[in-house]
PDBQT receptor file of N, H, CA, C and O in Angstrom, charges set to zero:
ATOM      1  N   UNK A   1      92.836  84.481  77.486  1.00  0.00    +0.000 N 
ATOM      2  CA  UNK A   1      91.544  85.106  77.350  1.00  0.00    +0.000 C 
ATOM      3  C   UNK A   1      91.711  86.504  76.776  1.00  0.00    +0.000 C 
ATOM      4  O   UNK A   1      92.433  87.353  77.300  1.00  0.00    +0.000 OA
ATOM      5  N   UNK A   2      91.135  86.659  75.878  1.00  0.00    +0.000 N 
ATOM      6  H   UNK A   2      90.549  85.970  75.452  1.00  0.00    +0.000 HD
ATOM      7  CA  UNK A   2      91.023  88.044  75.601  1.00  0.00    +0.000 C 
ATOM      8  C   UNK A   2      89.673  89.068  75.644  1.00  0.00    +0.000 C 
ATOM      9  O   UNK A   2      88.704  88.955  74.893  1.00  0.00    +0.000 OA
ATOM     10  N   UNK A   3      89.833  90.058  76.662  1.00  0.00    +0.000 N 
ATOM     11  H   UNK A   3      90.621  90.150  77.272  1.00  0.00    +0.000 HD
ATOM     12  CA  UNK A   3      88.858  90.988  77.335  1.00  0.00    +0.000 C 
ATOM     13  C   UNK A   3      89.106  91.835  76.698  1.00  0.00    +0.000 C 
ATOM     14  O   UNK A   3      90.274  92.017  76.357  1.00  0.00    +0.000 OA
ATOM     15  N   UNK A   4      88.029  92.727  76.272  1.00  0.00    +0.000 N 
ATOM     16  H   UNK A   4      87.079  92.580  76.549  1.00  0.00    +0.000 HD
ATOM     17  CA  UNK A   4      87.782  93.825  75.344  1.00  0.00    +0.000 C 
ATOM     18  C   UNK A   4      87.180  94.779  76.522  1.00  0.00    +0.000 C 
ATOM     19  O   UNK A   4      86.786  94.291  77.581  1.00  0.00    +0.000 OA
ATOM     20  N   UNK A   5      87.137  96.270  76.236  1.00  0.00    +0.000 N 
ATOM     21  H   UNK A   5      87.457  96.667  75.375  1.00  0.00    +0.000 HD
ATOM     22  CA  UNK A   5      87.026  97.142  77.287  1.00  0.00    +0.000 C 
ATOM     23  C   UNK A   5      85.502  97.128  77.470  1.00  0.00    +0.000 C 
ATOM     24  O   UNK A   5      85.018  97.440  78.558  1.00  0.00    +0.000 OA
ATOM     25  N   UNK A   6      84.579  96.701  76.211  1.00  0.00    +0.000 N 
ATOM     26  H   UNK A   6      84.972  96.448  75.328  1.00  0.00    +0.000 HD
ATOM     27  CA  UNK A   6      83.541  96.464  76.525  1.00  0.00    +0.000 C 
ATOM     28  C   UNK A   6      82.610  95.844  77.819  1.00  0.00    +0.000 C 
ATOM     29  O   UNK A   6      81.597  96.177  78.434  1.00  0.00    +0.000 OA
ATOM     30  N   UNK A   7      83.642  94.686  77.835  1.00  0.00    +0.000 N 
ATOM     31  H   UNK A   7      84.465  94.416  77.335  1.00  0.00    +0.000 HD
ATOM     32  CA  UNK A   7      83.235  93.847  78.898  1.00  0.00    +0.000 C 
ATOM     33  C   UNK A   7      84.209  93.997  80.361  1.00  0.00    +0.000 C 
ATOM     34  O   UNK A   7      84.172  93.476  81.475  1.00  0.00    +0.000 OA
ATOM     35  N   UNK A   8      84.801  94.684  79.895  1.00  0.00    +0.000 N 
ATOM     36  H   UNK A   8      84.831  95.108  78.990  1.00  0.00    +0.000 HD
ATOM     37  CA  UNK A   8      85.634  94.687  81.071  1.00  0.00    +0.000 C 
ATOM     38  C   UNK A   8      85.230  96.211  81.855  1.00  0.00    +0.000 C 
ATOM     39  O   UNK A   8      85.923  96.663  82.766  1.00  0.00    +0.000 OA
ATOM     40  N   UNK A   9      84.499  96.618  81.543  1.00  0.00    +0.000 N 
ATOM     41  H   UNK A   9      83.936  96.251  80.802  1.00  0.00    +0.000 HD
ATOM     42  CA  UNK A   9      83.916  98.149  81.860  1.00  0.00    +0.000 C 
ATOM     43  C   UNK A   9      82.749  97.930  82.796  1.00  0.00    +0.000 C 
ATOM     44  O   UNK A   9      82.647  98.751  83.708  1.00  0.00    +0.000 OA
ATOM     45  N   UNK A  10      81.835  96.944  82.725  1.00  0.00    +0.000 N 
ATOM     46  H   UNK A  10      81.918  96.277  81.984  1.00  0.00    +0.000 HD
ATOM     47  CA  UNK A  10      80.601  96.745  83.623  1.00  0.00    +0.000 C 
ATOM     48  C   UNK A  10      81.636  95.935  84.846  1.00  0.00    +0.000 C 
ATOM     49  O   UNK A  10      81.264  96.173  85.995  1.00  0.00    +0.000 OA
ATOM     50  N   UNK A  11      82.780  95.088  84.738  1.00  0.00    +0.000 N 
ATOM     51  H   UNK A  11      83.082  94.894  83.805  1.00  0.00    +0.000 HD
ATOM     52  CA  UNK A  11      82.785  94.093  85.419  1.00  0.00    +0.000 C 
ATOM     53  C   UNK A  11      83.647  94.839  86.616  1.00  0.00    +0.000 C 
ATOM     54  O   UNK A  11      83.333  94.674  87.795  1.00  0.00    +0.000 OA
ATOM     55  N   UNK A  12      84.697  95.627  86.244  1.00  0.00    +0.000 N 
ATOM     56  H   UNK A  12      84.953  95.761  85.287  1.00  0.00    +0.000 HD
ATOM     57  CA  UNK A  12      85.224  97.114  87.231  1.00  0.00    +0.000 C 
ATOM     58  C   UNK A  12      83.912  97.835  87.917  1.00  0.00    +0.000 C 
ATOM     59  O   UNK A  12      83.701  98.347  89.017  1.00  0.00    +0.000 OA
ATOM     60  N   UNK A  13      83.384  97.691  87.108  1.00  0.00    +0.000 N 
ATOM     61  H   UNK A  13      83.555  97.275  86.215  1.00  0.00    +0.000 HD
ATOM     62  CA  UNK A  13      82.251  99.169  87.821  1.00  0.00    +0.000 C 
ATOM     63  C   UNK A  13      81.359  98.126  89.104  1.00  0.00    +0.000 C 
ATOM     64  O   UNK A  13      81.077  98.581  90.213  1.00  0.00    +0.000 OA
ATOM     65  N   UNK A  14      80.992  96.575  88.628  1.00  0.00    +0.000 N 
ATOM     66  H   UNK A  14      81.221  96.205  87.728  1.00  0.00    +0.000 HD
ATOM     67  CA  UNK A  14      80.511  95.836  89.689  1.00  0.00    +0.000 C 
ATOM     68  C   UNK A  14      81.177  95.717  90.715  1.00  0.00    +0.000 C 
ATOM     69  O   UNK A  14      80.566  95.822  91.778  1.00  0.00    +0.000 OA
ATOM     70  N   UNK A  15      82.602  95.466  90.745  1.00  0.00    +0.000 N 
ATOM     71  H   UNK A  15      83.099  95.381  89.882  1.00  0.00    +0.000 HD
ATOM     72  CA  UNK A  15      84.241  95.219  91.591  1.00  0.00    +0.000 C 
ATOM     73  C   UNK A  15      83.631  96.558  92.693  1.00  0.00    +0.000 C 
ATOM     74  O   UNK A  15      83.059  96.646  93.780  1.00  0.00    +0.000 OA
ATOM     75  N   UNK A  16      84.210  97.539  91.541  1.00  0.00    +0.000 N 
ATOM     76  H   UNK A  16      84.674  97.468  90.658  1.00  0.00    +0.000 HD
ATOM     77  CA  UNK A  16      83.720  99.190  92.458  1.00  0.00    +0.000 C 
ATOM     78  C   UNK A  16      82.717  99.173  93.296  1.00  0.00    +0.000 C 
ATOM     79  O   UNK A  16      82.995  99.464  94.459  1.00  0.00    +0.000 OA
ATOM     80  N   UNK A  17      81.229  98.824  92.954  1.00  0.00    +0.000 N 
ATOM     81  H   UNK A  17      81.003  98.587  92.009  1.00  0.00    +0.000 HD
ATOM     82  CA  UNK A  17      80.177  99.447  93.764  1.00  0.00    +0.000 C 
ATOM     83  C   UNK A  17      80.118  98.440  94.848  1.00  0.00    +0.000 C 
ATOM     84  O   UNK A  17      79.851  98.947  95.938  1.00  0.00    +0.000 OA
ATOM     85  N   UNK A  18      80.288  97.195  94.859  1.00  0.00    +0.000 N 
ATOM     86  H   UNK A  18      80.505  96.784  93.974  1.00  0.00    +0.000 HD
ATOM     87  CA  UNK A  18      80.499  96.257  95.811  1.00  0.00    +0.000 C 
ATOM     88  C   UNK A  18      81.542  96.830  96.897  1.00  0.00    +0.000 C 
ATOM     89  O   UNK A  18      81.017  97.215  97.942  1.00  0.00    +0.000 OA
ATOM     90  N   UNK A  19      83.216  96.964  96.786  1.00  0.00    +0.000 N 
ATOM     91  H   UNK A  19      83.642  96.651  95.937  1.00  0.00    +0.000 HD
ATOM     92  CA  UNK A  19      83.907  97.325  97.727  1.00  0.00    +0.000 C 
ATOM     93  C   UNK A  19      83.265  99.482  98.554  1.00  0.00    +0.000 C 
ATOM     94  O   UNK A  19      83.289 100.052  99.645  1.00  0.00    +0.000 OA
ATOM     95  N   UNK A  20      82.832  99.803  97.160  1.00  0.00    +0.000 N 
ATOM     96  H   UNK A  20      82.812  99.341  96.274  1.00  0.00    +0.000 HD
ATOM     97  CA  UNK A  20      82.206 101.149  98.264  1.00  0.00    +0.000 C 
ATOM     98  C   UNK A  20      81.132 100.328  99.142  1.00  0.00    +0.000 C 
ATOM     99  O   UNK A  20      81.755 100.007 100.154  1.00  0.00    +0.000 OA
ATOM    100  N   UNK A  21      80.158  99.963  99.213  1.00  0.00    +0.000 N 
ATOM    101  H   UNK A  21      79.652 100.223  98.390  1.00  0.00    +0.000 HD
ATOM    102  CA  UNK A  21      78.934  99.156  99.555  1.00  0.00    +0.000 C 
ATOM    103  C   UNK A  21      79.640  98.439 101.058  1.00  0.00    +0.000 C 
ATOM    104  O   UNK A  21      79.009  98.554 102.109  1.00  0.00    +0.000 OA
ATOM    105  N   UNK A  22      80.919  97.745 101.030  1.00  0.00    +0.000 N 
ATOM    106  H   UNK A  22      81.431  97.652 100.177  1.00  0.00    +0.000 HD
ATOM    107  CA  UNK A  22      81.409  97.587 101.962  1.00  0.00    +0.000 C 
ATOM    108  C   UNK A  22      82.393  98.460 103.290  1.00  0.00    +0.000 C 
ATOM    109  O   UNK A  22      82.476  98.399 104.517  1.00  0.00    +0.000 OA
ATOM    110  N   UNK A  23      83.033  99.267 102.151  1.00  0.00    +0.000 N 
ATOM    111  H   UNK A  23      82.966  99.316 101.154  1.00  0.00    +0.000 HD
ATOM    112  CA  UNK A  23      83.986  99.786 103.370  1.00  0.00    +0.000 C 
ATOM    113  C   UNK A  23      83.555 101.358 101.854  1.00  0.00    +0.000 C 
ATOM    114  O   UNK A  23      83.853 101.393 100.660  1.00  0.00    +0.000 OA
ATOM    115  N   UNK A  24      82.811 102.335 102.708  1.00  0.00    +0.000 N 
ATOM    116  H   UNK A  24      82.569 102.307 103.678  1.00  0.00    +0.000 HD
ATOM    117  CA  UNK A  24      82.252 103.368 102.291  1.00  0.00    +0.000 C 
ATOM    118  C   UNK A  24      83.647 104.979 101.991  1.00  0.00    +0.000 C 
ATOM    119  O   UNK A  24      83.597 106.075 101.432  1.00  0.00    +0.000 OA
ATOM    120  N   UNK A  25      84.585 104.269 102.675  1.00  0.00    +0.000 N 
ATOM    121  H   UNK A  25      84.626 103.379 103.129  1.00  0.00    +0.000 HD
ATOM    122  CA  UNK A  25      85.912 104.925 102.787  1.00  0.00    +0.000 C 
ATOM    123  C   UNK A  25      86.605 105.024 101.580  1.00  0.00    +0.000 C 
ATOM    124  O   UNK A  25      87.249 106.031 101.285  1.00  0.00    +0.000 OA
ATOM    125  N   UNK A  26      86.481 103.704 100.618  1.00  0.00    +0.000 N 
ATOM    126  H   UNK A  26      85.958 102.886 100.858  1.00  0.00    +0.000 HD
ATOM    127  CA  UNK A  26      87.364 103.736 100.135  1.00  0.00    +0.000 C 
ATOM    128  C   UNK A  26      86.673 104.281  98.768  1.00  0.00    +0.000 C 
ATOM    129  O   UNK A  26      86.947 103.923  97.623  1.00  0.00    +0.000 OA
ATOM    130  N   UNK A  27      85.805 105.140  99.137  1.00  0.00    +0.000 N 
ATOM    131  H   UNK A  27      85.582 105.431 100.068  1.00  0.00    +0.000 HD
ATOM    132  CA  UNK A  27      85.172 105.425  97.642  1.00  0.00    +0.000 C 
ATOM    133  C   UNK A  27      86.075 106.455  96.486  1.00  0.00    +0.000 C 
ATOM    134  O   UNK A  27      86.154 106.254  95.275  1.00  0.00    +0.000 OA
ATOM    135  N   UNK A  28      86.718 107.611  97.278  1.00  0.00    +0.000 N 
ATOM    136  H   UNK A  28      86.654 107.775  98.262  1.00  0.00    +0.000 HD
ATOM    137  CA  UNK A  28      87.522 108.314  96.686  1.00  0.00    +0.000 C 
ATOM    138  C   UNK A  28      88.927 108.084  95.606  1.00  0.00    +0.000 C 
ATOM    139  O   UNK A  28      89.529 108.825  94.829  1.00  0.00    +0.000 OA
ATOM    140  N   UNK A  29      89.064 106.664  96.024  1.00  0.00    +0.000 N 
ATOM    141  H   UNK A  29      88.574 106.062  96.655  1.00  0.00    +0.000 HD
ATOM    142  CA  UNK A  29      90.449 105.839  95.988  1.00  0.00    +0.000 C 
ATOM    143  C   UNK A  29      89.803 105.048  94.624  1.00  0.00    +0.000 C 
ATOM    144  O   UNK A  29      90.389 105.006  93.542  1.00  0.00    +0.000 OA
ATOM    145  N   UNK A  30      88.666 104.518  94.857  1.00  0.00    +0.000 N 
ATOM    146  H   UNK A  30      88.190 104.552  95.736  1.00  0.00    +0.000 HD
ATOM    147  CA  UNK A  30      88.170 104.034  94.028  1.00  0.00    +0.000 C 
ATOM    148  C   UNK A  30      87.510 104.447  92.906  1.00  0.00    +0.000 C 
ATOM    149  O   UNK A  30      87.564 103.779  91.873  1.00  0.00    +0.000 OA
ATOM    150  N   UNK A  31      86.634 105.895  93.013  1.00  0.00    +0.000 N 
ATOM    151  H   UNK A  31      86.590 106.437  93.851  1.00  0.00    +0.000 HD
ATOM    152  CA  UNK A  31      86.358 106.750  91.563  1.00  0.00    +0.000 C 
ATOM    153  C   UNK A  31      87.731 106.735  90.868  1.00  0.00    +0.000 C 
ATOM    154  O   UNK A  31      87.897 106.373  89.703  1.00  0.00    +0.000 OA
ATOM    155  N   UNK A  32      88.820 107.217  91.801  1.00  0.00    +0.000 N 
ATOM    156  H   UNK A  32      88.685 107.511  92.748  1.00  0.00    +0.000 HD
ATOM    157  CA  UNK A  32      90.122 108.102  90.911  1.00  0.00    +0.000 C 
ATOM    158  C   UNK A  32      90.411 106.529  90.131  1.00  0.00    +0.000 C 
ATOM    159  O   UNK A  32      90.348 106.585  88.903  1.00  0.00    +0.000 OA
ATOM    160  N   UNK A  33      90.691 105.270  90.676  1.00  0.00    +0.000 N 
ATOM    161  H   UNK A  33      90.743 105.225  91.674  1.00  0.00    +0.000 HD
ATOM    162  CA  UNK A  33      91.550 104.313  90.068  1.00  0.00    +0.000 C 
ATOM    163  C   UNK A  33      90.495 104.140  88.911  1.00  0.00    +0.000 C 
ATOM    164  O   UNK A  33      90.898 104.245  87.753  1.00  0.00    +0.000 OA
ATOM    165  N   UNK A  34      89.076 103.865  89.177  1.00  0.00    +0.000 N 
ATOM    166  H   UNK A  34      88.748 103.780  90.118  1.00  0.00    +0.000 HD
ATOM    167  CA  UNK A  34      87.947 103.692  87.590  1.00  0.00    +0.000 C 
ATOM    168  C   UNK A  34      88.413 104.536  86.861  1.00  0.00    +0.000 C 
ATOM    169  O   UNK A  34      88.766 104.078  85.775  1.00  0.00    +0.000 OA
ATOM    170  N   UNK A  35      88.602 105.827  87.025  1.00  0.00    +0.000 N 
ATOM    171  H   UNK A  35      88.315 106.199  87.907  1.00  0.00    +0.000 HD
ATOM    172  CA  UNK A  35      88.316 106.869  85.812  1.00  0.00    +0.000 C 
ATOM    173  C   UNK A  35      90.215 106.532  85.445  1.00  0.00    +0.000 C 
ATOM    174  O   UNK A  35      90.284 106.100  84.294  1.00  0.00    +0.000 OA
ATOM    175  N   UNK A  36      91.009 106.582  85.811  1.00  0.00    +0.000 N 
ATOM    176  H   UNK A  36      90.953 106.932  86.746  1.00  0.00    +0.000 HD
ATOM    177  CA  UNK A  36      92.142 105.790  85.140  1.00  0.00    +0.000 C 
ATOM    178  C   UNK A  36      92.419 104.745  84.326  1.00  0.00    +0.000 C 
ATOM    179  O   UNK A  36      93.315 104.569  83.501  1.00  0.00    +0.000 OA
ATOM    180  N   UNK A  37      91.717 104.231  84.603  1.00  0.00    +0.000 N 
ATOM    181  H   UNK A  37      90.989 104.374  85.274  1.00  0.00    +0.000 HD
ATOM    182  CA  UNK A  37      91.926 102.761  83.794  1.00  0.00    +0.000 C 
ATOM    183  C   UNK A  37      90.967 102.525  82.665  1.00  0.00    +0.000 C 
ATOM    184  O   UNK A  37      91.121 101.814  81.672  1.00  0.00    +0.000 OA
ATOM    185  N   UNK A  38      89.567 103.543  83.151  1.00  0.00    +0.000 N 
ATOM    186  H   UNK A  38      89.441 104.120  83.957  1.00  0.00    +0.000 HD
ATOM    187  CA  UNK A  38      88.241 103.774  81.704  1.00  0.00    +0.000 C 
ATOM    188  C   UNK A  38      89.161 104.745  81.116  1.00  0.00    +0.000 C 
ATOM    189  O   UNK A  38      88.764 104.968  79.972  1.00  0.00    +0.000 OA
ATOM    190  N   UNK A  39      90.215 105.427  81.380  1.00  0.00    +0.000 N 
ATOM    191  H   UNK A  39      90.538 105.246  82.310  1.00  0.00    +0.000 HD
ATOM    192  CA  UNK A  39      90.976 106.665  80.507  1.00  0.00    +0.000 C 
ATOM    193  C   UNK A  39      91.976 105.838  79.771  1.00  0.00    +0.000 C 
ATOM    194  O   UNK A  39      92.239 106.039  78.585  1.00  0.00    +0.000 OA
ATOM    195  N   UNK A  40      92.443 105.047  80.382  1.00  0.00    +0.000 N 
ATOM    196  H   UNK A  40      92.229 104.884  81.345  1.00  0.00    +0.000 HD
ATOM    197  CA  UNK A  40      93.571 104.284  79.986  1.00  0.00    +0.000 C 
ATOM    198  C   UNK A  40      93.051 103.384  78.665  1.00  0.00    +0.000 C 
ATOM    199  O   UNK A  40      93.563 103.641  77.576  1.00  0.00    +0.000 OA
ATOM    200  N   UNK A  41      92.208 102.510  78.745  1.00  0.00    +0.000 N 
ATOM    201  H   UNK A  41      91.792 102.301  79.630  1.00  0.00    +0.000 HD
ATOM    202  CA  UNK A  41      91.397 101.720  77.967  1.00  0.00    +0.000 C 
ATOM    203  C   UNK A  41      90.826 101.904  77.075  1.00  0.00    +0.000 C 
ATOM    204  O   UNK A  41      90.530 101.037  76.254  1.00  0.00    +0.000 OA
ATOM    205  N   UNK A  42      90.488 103.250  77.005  1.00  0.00    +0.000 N 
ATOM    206  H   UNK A  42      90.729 103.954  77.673  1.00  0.00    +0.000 HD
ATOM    207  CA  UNK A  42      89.809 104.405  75.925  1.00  0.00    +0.000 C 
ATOM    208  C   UNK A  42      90.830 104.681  75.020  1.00  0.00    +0.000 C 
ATOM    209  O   UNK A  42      90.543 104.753  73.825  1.00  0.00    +0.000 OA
ATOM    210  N   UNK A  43      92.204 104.879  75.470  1.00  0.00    +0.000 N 
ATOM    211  H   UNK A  43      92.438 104.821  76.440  1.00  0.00    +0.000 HD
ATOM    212  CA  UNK A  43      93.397 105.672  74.911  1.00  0.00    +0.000 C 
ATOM    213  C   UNK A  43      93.802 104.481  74.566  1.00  0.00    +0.000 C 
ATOM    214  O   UNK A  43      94.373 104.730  73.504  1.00  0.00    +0.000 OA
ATOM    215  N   UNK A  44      93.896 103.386  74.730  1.00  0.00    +0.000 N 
ATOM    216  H   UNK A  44      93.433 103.184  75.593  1.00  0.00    +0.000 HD
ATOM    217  CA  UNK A  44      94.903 102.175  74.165  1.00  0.00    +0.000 C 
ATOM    218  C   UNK A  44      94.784 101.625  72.406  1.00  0.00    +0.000 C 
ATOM    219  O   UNK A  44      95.647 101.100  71.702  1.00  0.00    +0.000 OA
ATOM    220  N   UNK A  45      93.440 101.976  72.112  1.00  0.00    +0.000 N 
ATOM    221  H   UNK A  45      92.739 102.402  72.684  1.00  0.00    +0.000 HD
ATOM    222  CA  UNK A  45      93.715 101.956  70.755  1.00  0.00    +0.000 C 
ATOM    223  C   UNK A  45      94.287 102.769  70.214  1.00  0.00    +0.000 C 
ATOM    224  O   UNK A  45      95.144 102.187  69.549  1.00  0.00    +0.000 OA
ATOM    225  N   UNK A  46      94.366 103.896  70.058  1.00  0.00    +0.000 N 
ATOM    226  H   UNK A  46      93.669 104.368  70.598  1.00  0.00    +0.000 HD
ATOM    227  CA  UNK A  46      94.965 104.910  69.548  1.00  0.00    +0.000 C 
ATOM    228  C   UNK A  46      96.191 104.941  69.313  1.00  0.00    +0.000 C 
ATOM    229  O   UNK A  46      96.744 105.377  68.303  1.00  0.00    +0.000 OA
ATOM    230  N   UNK A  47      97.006 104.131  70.940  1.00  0.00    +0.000 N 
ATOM    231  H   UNK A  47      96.557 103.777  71.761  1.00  0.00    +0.000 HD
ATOM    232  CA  UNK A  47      98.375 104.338  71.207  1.00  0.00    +0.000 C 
ATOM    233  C   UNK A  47      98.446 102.739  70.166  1.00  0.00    +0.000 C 
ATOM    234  O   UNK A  47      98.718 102.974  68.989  1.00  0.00    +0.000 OA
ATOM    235  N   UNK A  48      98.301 101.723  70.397  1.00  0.00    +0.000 N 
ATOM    236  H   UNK A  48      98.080 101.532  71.353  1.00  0.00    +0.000 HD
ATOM    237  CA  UNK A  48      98.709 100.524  69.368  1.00  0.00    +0.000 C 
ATOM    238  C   UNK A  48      98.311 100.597  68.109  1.00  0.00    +0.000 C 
ATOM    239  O   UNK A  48      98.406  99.487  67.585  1.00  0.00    +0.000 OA
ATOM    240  N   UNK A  49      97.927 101.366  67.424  1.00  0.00    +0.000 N 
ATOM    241  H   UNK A  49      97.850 102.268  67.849  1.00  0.00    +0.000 HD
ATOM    242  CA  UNK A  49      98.003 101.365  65.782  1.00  0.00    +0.000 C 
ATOM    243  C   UNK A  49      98.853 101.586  65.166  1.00  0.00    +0.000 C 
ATOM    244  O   UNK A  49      98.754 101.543  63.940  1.00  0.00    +0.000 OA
TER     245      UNK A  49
């Protein structure tokens, strides 16, 4: 399968608001790992050309 960050950007952020929604703790853990991986995903074209 191939996932493009497009789609793979709403489907993290649903993952995310669901586990805060459950255990309200782990929200901190969970902004930092989103904004990593939307940083990461952002930067990956750049780095493979």
């Amino acid at each position: 399968m191939n996932f493009h960050s497009i789609l793979l950007q709403p489907i993290i952020s649903l993952l995310a608001g669901i586990l805060i929604l459950v255990q309200p703790a782990l929200l901190n853990y969970i902004v930092a790992i989103y904004l990593i991986i939307v940083g990461v995903l952002g930067l990956a074209p750049h780095f493979l050309q």
